[in-house]
C-alpha angles and dihedrals in degrees: 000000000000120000095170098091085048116122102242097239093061086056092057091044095060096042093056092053084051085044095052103026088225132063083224086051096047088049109053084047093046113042094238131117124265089225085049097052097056088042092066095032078065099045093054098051091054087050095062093027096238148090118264100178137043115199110237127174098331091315120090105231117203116246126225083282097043098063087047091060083040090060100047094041093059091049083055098054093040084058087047099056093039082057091052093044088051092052097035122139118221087250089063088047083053124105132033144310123202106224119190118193134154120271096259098046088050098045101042106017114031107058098063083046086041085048100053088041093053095049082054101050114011093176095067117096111203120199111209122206114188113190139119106230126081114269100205108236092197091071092048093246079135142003099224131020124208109199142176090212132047114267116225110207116120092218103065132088102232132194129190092212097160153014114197120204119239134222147175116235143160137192133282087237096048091052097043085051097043115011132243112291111251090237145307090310089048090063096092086066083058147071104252116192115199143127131338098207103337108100106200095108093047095043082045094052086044091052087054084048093255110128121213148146133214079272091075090070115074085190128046143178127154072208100098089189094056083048097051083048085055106050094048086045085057101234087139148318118296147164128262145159109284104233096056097043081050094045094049114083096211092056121091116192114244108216098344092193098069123101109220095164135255140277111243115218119213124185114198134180134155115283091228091057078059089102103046105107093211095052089042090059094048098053088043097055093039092056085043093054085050103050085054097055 
């Protein structure tokens, strides 16, 4: 199916009926009519000559075709918004953008990231906040997400930008107290310092065929950043992401051959801020900063 002879506004019709699941939905979000809405929704299958929704339980779901028009559309808009950024004037880079991003990401990755963007664009003004649990975009509590897990709302434009090795370290002033374990069956002669509730570390040692349990871990926080204060103050060994256990000079690598996994990076922002030159740049230059770590 080709969308290219399309008049644009049927296009955004029908992404914001993809966008909000309902023509009443769509409406209220995007300033149109309800009346206008299905009118183009009908216009544009006729177009193509084929349905694009099927009604279920009061939410319009896409059929097989529909997703297809969904996918080049999107391509569409995100051509689109590369060629306004391209052309954009410093008044359009001007304003803010409301990032959220876990406590660790904020404190240690993003202001070198925030720095470089600044010099860039000095207009710009960027709201951070740090925080680990998930501030929901679809309610506008942030313009863009950076997350160590996939979000799964269909209404969001995602990108995979990373994946950030992981290792296990300790510090210079543990070691030179108590020694470096042997290896993974020498830990329970060592301070471990991991998880409260959260289970990633111990899905992630019985993955590896270790099994364990949160009492493995003398010391424990859900806080990453209190975990990664507590390793470089050298209450025990704990895990981290690679670059900045590398990076720290009171940090020594605890078997450094050995694989534990990586952290996967996901940037997410709502796909009708895809427009918007200054959030654009943002994201760009974001996923940009990652790929090269």
């Amino acid at each position: 199916m080709d969308t290219k002879s399309l008049p644009w506004h049927l296009l955004e019709s029908f992404a914001a009926i993809c966008a909000h699941g309902s023509l009443s939905a769509a409406a209220r979000a995007s300033g149109s009519s309800q009346p206008t809405l299905s009118r183009h929704l009908t216009q544009l299958e006729q177009h193509l000559g084929t349905r694009l929704f099927e009604r279920a339980q009061n939410r319009l779901e896409l059929t097989p075709e529909g997703h297809a028009i969904q996918r080049q559309t999107r391509q569409m808009a995100d051509a689109a918004a590369a060629l306004s950024l391209a052309h954009a004037h410093d008044d359009a880079l001007a304003g803010t953008v409301r990032l959220t991003a876990s406590q660790i990401a904020a404190t240690y990755l993003l202001p070198p990231m925030i720095a470089s963007l600044h010099a860039r664009a000095p207009q710009l003004q960027i709201d951070i906040v740090a925080t680990d649990h998930s501030n929901n975009l679809l309610r506008r509590e942030a313009d863009l997400a950076l997350r160590m897990y996939r979000p799964t709302q269909g209404d969001l434009i995602t990108r995979k930008i990373a994946e950030l090795p992981l290792g296990i370290f300790a510090a210079k002033s543990y070691v030179a107290r108590h020694g470096t374990p042997k290896g993974p069956e020498d830990m329970h002669r060592h301070t471990l310092i991991g998880y409260d509730r959260d289970t990633r570390i111990i899905d992630g040692m019985r993955a590896f065929g270790i099994e364990a349990d949160r009492t493995l871990f003398a010391i424990r926080s859900d806080d990453q950043v209190v975990c990664w204060e507590m390793l470089r103050a050298g209450v025990g060994i704990g895990f981290a992401q690679a670059r900045m256990g590398e990076d720290d000079p009171t940090l020594t690598r605890v078997w450094p051959d050995i694989d534990i996994g990586t952290l996967p990076v996901w940037l997410t922002a709502h796909q009708e801020l895809r427009m918007s030159p200054r959030v654009r740049m943002v994201f760009d230059h974001l996923a940009d900063c990652f790929a090269a770590l």
